[in-house]
Every structure is written in C-alpha cells, then in structure tokens.
N, C-alpha and C positions, 0 to 999 in steps of 0.2 A: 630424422631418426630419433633428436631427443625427446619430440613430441609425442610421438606413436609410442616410446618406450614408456612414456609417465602417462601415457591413456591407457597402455596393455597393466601394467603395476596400479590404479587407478580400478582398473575393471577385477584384478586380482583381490584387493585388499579392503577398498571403502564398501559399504553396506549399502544395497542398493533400494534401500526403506527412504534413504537418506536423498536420493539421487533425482535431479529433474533436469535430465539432458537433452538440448535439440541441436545438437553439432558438436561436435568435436574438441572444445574449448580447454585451452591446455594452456596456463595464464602464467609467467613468471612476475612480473613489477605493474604497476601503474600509477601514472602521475596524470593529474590534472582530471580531464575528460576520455581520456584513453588507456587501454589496456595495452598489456603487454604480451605477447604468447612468448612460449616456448622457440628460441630460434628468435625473437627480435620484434616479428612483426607487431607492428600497431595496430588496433581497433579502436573505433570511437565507438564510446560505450553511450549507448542511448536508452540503454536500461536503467544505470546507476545502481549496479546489483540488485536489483527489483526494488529500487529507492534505498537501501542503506548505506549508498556513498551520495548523501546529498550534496555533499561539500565535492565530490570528486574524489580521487586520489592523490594522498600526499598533499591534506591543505598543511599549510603553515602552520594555522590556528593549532589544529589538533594535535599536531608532531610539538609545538612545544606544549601545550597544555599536559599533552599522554607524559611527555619525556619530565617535565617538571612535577608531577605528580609519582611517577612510577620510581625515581634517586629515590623517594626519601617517602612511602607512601602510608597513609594513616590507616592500618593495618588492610583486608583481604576482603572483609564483608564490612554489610549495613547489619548486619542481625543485630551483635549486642554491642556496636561501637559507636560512636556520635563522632562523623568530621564535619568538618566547615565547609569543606567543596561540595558534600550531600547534602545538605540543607539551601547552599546558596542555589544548587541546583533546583531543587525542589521547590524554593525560595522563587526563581526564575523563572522558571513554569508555568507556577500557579498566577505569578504575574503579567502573563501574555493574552490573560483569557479575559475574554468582555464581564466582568462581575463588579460589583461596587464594591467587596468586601472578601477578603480571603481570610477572614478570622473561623469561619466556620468548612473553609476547605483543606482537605487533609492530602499529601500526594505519596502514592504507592511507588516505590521503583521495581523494577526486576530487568530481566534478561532479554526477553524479548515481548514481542507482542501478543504471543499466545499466552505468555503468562497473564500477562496485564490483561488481558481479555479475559483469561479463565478466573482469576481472580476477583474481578468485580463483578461476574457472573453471580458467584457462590454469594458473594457479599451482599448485592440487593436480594439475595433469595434467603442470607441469614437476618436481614435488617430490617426484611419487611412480613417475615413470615409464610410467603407465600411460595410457589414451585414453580408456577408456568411462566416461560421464556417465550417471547414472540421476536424472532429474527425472519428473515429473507431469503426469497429463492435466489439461488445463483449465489450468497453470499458466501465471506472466507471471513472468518475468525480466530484462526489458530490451527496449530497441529496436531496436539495432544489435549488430551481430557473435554473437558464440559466446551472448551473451544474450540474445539475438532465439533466434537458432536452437535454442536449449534451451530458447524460451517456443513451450507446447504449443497456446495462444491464435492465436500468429501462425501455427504450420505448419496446423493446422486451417483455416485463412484461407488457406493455398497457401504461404505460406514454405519455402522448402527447409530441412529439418532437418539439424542437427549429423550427421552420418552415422554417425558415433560413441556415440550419445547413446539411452536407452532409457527409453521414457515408458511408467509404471508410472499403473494407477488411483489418484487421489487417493483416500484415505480416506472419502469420502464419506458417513454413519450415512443421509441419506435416499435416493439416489439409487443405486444400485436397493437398497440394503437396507432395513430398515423399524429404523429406530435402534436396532439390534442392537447394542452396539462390539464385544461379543464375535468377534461375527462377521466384523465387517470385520475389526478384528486377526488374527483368524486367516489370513483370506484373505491377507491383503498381507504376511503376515510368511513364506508360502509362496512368494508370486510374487518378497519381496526376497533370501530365502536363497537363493531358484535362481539370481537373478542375481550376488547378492554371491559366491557359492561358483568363479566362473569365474574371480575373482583377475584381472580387469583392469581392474577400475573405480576413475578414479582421484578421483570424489568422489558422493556424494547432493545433490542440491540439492532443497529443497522450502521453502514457504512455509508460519506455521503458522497463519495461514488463507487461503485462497485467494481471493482478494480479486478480481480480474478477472476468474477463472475464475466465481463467480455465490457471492460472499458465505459460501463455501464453511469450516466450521469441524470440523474431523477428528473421529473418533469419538473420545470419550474411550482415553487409555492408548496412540497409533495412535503420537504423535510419539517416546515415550519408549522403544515399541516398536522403532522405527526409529533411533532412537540406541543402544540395546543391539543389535541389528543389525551396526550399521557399526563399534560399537567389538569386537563380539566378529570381524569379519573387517580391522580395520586398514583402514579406510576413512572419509577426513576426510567429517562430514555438516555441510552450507554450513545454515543456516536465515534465509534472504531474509527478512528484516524491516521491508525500504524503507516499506512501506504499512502497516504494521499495528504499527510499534513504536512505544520511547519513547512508556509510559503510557496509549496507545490504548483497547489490551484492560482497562486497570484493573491492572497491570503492568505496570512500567517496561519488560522486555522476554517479550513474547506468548508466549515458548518456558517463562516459567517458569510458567505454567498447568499443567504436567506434573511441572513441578519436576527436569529436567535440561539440562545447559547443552552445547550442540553445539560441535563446535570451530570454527566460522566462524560470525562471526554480518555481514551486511551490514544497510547504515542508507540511507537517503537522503531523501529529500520534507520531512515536517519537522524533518528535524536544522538547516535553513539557516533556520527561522523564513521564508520565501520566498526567501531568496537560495541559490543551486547548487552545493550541497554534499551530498558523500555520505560515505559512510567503510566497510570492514571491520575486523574485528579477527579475529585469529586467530595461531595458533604462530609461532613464527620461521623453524622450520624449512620452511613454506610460504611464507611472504610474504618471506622473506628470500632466496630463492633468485629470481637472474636480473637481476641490479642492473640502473636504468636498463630495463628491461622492458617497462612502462607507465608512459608517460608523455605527462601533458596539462598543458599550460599552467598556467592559469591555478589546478589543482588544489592543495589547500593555502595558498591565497590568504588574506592574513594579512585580510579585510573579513567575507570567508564563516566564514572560524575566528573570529573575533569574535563573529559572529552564532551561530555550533557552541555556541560556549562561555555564550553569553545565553540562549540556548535551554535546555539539559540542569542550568543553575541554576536557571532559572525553572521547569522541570519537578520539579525537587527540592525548589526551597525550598515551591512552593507547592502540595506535595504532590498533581500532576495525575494522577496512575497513579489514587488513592483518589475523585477526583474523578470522572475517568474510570466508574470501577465504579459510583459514584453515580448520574452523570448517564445512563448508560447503561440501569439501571434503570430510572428516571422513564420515558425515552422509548420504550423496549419495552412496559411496563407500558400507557402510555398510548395506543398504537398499537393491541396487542392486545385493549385493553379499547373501542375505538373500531370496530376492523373487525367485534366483535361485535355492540355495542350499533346500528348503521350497517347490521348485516346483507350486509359485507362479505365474508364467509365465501369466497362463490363465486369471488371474484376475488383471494383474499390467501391462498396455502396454508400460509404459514410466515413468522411474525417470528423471528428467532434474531439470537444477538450475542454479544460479549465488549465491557465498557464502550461506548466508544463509537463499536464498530465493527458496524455492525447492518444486516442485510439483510432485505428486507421481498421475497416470493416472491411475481409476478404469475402465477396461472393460471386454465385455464379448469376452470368446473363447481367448484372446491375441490381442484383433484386435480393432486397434485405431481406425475403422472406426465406432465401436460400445461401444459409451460409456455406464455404468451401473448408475446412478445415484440412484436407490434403494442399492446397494453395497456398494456407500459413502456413503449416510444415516446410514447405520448401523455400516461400519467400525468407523464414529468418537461416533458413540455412545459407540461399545464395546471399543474404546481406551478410554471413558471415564469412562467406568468402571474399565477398566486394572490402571486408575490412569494415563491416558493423558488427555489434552485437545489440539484436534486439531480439525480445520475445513476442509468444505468444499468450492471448490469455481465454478463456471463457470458447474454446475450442478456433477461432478463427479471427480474433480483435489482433491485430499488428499492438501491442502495450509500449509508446514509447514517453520515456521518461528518462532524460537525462537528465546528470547532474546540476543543480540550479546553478553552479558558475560558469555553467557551455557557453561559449563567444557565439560570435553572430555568423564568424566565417563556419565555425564549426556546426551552426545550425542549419544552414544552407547547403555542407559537404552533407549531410547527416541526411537531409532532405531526397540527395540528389541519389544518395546513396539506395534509399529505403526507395523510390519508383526504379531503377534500377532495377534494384533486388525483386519489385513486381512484374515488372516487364519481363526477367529473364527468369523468373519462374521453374519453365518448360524446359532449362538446362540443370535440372537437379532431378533425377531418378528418384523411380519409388525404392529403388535399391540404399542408397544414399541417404535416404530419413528412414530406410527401415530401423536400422540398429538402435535410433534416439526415439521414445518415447514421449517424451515432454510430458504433455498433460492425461 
C-alpha cells in the first residue's frame, strides 16, 4: 500500500517530460549493489542508475568525502570562487588521460553530461570558426540544447535537429554488415573523407560505444580510423564518454581499447559517485576561448568535487578498470553459456560487451535482422519482479551495467536472474507494460 500510494502521488506531481519508466519502481535506501523498494524488498541493481552509481550505493569513499566537504564547504559554486578539491579534481582527471603534457589542457566541470557535451560542442564551433557537426546514427548526447539536437535518438523520436549537424552510420560490425571491420572501415572512412574534405566542420562527436543507441560496440580499428581522419583534416574529434567511461570497459577510459587518445574527452554519470557532476577535458585553445560563456551555478561545486575526487581514487587505488574486465567476463560467460543450455537461442541473438558494459540482444526466431522490442519490454519488467533492475536501450538491447564493485556471487545471482526473466517473458501481459513507456 506504501508503494502504490508513492507511485499514485508520483504520477500526481513529477512532470512527465522528466519520466523514463518501464515498471513500477518505488525505491526507499540502497547500499552496495542493491536497491531498496518501498516495503523492504531488495533488488540488484544491474543498471547502476544508468552508470551514475558506479561505486554502488553508500560507498565509504563518497559518504566521507560528501560529509567532510559539506560541515565546512568552500562556498556553493565554481563560477567566481577557487577551492582546492576543484582543482585537485580537475587536477586528477586531466591526469588519468594517455598525454605527455597537461600544460596545454584545460578541464571544464558542470552538472551533467549534457552540459559537458553541449558545451564543447559550441566551443569547437567558437574556436574553430566553423558550424558543421558530424555525429552518429543511433547516437545520445544529451537532453537539452545543441546536445539534444546532435543526439540522433531524440530527432529519430521527432526532435528538430541541429541544422547544422550531419549524422553519419555508426560503425555498427552486425547491423547490416555480418562482422566484417574491414568492411565497415572501409565504408565509413569514404562517407567521413567526403564530409571532412568540405573544411567546415567544426568538430566529430561520437560515443565509443553507443550505449542508448542499442549496446552498440564499433567494428574493431572504426574509432582509431576516425581519429586519423579528423587529425589528418584539423578537425577536433569530441569522444562522449559520460556512459561508458572511468573503468567501465575494463579501461579506465573506453577510447583506449584502440589505443589513441582524441582531443576532447567528456565524463558525467559516475564521475559524482551519485551526486551531479560532469567534466570535459581538452586543449586550451578550445575551452579557453569565450570567457564566462557557459555558465551554471552550482557547477564546480566544492561537495560534487569532493565526491569527483573520492570517486577516480577509489577507481585507482582499487584497481576497478581490471576488475571491470574480470567481472565482465564471468557475466557474458555465464549469460551465454545459460541462453544455450536454456535453449534460449530463439530469443537472444547476441551477448557482446566490453568489462562491464554488456548488452544482451532480444529477437525473434535468432535472427538479428529481427529485433522484438515488445520481448524487452517484458523481459525488464519480469526481472524486476524476479528482484532485478535492468533496462532497456536502443528499442530491444537487455543495457546491463552494474556497479563496478558487484561480487562474483552477485554476478552469477544477476545472470541467473536476467535468463530467467527471458525465459518467463510470456508471464507479463501486454496489459502490465502498457502503463510504462520507457523508450
């Protein structure tokens, strides 16, 4: 009864602009890798609120970092105050990235990811003079402004696009190619010379996996392809890391799967440990142009940089990139070896991943060429009955991603949980996802 009463006051009061619901989820506490509902029950959360509890709930780290910054805190904003935790942050960041030199890198903080995206958008298009943006089909970038309009998710969804802005096929190795990279490289390194050769693009933005867009992971050689590209025509390439960095992939940051380092890199979700923080890094010569340009409140905030700086220690010292790779394994391993033995086959066309960012592909008959998007609707519903929380993404990708400190037991209940929740599908009505819209 206290559930239904804080979901009917919920449907009363929050704005539903705001709202991406696919079950009933009515949360009081959480600790560790698990949620709490209303009424007590536990969930293991194998979302990690869409990556911004990387650490989980209630790590240590964070709870004394927040509490020891927030007694005594060096005023409310970064706009016109210099602390010491925003800088070592900032400080800390810019020193995780593969470069010889940070004397000419500059690092932006804000709120979230769509800022730091929209922000270095405008920035390469004030630094270089130029208007046209080349981002990605399927891609997500943000929610509002020039990050909205250059996420290819939302104009698919009727959003008016950047008018400016030219959305290139994502690298995709299955859709429509048959995991060829050769092929794809070829293809896309035609369609970006014809664009880049016009000399007025004033940056690349891409994700290097494409996460919203449906668990989406580039043909091999695609990204490194595309940074020899931009750097052979003098064009800054941005690579969106909000979702998928900081140790994710099994690498500290996802672009060095390729092993080169792009000249913008942005951060957000779990850089705040849960609290609303985001950051770019990149040259001076772009972020330093247009003082006072962008600006938000509360960005820089000496509570959130506390938590910046609790977070990317606790990622280091206890080496969660390696862990990541680990844990990542165990749970593809055991998904894939489950949809077999289960005779899953029909309904599961593809587990793939990088550490612990894994997408599990619902279709019909076995055949990627036929995705079920009514099949994920219901799968994350019965896993959130079975006691999961996971989503969906890109209309029918299982998006699982939990917290990088999930235990081994907890990666195998999580497993068992998610074919489960496939197999028993066919127990959740179309009555039952009507009410939840998700994507």
């Amino acid at each position: 009864m206290i559930a239904h009463g804080l979901l009917s006051r919920d449907e009363a009061i929050i704005a539903g602009v705001e709202k991406l619901r696919f079950f009933p989820l009515a949360v009081s506490g959480g600790r560790g890798s698990r949620l709490i509902e209303v009424g007590g029950r536990e969930l293991l959360d194998l979302s990690a609120s869409w990556t911004a509890a990387g650490l989980g709930y209630g790590h240590p780290a964070v709870i004394d970092a927040v509490t020891h910054a927030i007694e005594s805190p060096a005023g409310a904003s970064g706009l016109s105050v210099i602390s010491e935790v925003t800088i070592e942050l900032a400080e800390q960041l810019a020193a995780t990235l593969p470069v010889t030199s940070t004397t000419d890198v500059r690092v932006y903080l804000g709120n979230s990811g769509t800022d730091a995206n929209d922000v270095v958008l405008r920035a390469c298009r004030r630094a270089t003079g130029r208007r046209r943006i080349i981002a990605f089909e399927g891609g997500y970038h943000g929610g509002l402004g020039l990050a909205m309009a250059v996420s290819h998710v939302f104009v698919k969804a009727g959003v008016s696009p950047d008018p400016d802005t030219t959305f290139l096929p994502f690298p995709d190795p299955l859709r429509p190619h048959t995991s060829d990279p050769e092929t794809v490289r070829a293809d896309l390194r035609e369609r970006l010379r014809a664009e880049l050769s016009k000399a007025d693009v004033a940056c690349v933005i891409i994700e290097p996996i494409q996460s919203d867009g449906g668990l989406i992971i580039p043909a091999d050689g695609c990204l490194e392809m595309i940074a020899e590209e931009c750097r052979s025509f003098n064009v800054p390439l941005i690579v969106d890391e909000v979702k998928v960095g900081l140790a994710r992939t099994g690498t500290m940051h996802a672009f060095e799967y390729e092993g080169f380092t792009p000249d913008i890199i942005t951060f957000g979700k779990s850089l705040g440990g849960g609290l609303p923080l985001s950051a770019a890094v990149g040259p001076a010569w772009i972020l330093d142009e247009g003082t006072a340009s962008s600006l938000l409140t509360t960005a820089g905030n000496p509570v959130c940089a506390a938590a910046g700086v609790a977070v990317l220690s606790t990622i280091q010292g206890e080496r969660l990139d390696a862990r990541a790779e680990q844990a990542g394994v165990i749970l593809c391993d055991a998904v894939a070896t489950g949809v077999a033995e289960r005779g899953l086959d029909d309904r599961v066309g593809s587990v793939r991943g990088r550490g612990l960012t894994i997408g599990i592909d619902l279709v019909r008959g076995g055949d990627l060429s036929s995705p079920d998007p009514l099949l994920a609707r219901k799968v994350v519903y019965r896993a959130w009955q079975l006691g999961a929380v996971v989503f969906y993404v890109g209309d029918h990708v299982l998006e699982v991603t939990p917290p990088l400190t999930i235990s081994d037991s907890e990666i195998l209940e999580g497993a068992e949980l998610l074919l489960t929740a496939i197999e028993e599908a066919d127990r959740v009505s179309d009555a039952m996802v009507a009410p939840f819209a998700g994507w």
